[in-house]
C-alpha positions in Angstrom: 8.3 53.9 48.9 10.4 51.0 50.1 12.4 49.7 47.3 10.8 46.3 48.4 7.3 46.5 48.3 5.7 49.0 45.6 2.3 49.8 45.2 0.4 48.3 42.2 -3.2 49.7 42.2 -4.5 49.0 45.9 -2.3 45.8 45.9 1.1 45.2 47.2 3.8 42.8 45.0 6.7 41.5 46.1 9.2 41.8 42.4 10.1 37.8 41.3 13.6 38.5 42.2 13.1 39.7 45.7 11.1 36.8 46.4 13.4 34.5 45.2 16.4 36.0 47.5 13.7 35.7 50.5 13.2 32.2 50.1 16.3 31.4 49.5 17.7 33.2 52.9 14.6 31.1 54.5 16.0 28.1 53.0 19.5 28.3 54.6 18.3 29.3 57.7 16.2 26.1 57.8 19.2 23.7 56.7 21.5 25.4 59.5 18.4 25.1 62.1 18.4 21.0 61.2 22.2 20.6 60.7 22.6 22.5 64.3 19.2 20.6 65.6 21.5 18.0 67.9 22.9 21.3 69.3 19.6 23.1 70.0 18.0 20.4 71.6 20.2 20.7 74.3 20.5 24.3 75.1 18.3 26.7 76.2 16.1 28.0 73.3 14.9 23.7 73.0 11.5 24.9 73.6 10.7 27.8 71.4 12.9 26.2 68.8 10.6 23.0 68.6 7.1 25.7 69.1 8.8 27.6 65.6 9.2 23.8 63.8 6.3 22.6 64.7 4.5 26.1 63.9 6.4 27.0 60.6 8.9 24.5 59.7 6.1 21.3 59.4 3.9 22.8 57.0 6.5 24.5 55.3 8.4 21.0 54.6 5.0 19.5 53.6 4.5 22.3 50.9 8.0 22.2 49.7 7.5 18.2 49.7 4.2 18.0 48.1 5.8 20.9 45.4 8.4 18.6 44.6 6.5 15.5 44.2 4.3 17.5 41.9 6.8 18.9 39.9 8.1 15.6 39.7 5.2 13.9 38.6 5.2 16.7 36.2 8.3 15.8 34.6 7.7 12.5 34.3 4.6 12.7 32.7 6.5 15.5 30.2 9.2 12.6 29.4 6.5 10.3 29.1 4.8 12.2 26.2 7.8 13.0 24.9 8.5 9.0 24.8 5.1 8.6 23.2 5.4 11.2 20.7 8.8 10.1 19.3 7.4 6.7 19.3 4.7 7.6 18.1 6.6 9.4 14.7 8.6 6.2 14.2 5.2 4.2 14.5 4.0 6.5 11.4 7.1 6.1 9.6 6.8 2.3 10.0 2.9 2.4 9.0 4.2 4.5 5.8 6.8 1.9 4.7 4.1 -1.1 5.2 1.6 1.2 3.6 4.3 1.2 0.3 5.5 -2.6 0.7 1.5 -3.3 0.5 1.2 -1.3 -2.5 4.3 -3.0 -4.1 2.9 -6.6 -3.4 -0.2 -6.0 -4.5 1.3 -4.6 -8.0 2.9 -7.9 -7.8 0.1 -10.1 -7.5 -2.1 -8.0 -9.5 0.6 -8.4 -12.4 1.0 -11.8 -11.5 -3.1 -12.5 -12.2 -2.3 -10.4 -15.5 0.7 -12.6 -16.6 -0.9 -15.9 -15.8 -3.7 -14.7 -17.8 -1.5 -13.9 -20.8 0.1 -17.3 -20.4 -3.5 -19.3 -20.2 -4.1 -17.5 -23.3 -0.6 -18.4 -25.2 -1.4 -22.2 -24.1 -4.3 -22.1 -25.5 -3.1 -20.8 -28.9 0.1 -22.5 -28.7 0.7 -22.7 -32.7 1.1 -18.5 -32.5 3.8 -16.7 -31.6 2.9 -13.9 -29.8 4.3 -10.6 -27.8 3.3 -9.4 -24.4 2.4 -5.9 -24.3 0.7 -2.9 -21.5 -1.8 -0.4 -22.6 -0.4 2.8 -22.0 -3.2 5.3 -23.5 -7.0 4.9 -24.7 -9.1 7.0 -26.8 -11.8 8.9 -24.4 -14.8 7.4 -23.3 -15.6 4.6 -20.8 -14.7 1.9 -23.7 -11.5 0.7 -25.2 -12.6 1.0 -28.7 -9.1 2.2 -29.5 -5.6 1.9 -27.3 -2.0 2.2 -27.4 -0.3 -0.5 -26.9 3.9 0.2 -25.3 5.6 -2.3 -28.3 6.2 -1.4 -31.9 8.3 -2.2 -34.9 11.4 -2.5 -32.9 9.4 -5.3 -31.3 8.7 -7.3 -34.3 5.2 -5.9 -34.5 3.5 -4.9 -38.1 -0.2 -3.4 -39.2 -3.1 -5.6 -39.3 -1.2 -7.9 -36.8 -4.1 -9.3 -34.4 -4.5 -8.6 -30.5 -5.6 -11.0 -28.0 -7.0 -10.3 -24.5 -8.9 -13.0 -21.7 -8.9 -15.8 -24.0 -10.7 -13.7 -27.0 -10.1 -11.6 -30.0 -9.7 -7.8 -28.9 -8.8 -6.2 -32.3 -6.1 -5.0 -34.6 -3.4 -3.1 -35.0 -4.0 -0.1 -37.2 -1.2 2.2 -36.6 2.5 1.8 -35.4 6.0 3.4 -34.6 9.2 2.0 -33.2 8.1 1.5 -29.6 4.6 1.8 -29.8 1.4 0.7 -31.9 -2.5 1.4 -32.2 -5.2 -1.2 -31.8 -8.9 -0.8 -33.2 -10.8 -3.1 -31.5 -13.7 -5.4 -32.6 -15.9 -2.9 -30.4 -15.3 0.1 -32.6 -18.5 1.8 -34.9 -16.2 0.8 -38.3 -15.3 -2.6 -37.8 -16.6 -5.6 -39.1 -15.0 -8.7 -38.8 -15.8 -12.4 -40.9 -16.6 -14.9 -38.3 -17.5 -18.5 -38.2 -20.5 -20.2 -35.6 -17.9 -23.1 -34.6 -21.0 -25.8 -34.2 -22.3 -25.0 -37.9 -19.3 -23.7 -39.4 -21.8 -21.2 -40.9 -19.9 -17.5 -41.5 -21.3 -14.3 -40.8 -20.3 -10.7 -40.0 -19.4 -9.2 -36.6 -20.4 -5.5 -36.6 -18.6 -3.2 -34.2 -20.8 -0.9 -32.4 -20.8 1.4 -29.3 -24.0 2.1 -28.6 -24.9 -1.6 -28.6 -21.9 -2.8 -26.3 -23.6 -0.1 -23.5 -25.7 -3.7 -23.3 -22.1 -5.5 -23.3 -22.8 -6.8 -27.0 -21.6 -6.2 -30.5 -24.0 -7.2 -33.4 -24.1 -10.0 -36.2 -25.7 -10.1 -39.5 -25.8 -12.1 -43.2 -26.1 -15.4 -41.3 -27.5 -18.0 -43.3 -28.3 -20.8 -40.4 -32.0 -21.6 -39.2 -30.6 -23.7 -36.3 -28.6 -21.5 -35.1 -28.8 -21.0 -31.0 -28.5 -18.8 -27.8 -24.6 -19.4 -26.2 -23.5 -20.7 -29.9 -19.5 -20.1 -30.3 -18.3 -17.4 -32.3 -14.8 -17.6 -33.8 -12.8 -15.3 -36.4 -13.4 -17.2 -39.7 -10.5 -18.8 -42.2 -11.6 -16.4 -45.3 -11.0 -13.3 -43.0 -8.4 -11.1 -44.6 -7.5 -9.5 -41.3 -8.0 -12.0 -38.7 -5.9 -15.0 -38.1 -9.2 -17.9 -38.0 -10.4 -19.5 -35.1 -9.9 -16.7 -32.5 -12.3 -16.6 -30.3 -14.9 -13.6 -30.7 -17.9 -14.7 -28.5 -21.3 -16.3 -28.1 -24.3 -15.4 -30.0 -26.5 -13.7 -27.1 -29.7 -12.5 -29.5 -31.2 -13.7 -32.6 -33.5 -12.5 -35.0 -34.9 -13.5 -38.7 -34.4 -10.6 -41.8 -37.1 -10.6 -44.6 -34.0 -12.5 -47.1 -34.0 -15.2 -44.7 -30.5 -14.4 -43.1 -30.0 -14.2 -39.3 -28.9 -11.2 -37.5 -28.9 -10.6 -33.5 -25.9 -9.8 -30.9 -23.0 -11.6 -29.6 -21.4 -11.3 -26.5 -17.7 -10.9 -27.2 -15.3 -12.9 -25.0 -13.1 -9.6 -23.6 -14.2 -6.9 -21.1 -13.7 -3.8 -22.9 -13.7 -1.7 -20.1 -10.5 -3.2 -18.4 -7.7 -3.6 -20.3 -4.3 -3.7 -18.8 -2.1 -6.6 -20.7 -2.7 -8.0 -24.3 -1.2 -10.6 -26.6 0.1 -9.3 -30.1 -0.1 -12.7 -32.8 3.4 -12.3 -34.5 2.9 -15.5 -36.0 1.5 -16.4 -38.1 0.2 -13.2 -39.8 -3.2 -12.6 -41.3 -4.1 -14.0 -44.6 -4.5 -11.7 -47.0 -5.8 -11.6 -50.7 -3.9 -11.5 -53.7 
């Protein structure tokens, strides 16, 4: 078998690196044919010189030519999606950092909304003192009947001290440590608060109750006014012994008439229970309290 050409099946192959040496002794003979072509064309073999060009070394040149443009098209179009794809990382990295800058600015004007908030509310009780703080944990449910709040003794803060939130009363605190502190709010099942109807000056009492804020109200009772009104103003009232007075609770939202001839119905409180983020602690002055 020649050491050349074997036998594969019924086919014959030529090995890769015979191939390779034939072309490339094809190759020289065709550069020493056109470096030597001034030469030829005047002897004797002119004519079956030209006959083998036009016969073997045209198409030959046009397949080697059209090769080469191809695989240079080819490896511009590689480089060319190699371009894209590196920009196309740096694109992602850049769409990444403006995702996080976003994110950062709109923590900033979210906390912004929340400060001017908390500062609308301090203007409007400017004779308080009062201490910023963040909720940092809730009791379960969908309500923030209870919360922790992220200041504490160290902070000036004591028990009973009052909590503010969207203009209106939220609770109190029940519970406290050095960096942190507990607030019931007016929502919860036991809490009942002594409040005042600002346009009669009439007290009553603000019950605490879950099942009724579902509606978004809280329930009144023991009030002793027969023109009381729909959207009537509900403050905390001065005889309170754990409320500062005239915080803002609500507005009476329901009414109805007990067999002793006291009113009882609903108020709609002035806070949304359900998103709390930033309250006001009253450090001064302190509720009044009973000797």
């Amino acid at each position: 078998m020649s050491p050349v050409i074997r036998r594969n099946g019924e086919e014959f192959t030529i090995p890769s690196k015979y191939l390779l040496s034939i072309l490339t002794a094809l190759c020289v003979v065709l550069m020493l044919i056109t470096f030597n072509a001034d030469k030829i064309d005047a002897g004797p073999l002119t004519g079956p010189i030209n006959t083998f060009a036009s016969i073997f070394m045209t198409p030959l040149q046009r397949g080697i030519t059209t090769v080469g443009t191809k695989i240079k098209n080819t490896t511009d179009r590689l480089a060319e999606i190699s371009r894209l794809l590196d920009e196309n990382e740096k694109l992602k990295t850049k769409v990444d950092e403006l995702t996080i800058e976003n994110t950062r600015l709109q923590r900033e004007k979210y906390d912004y909304i929340e400060l001017k908030k908390l500062y609308e509310i301090d203007s409007s009780y400017e004779n308080y003192k009062m201490v910023g703080a963040t909720v940092i944990a809730k009791s379960q449910g969908k309500w923030y009947d209870s919360f922790t709040i992220d200041k504490g003794e160290d902070n000036g803060l004591k028990i009973d001290m009052n909590v503010l939130a969207d203009g209106g009363l939220v609770g109190r605190i029940i519970e406290i440590g050095p960096d942190f502190a507990v607030v019931q709010t007016i929502i919860s099942d036991d809490n009942n608060v002594t409040g005042t109807v600002m346009s009669l000056q009439k007290n009553l009492n603000v019950s605490g109750n879950l099942k009724e804020y579902d509606s978004g109200n809280i329930s009144f009772s023991r009030l002793k006014a027969d023109n009381v009104k729909m959207g009537d103003i509900v403050v905390t009232s001065k005889i309170s012994e754990k409320y500062v007075p005239d915080i803002l609770i609500g507005s009476i939202s329901g009414i109805e008439n007990e067999p002793d001839n006291t009113k009882r119905g609903t108020i709609t409180p002035a806070v949304d229970f359900e998103h709390l983020n930033r309250v006001l602690v009253i450090v001064d002055p302190e509720p009044y309290k009973k000797k």
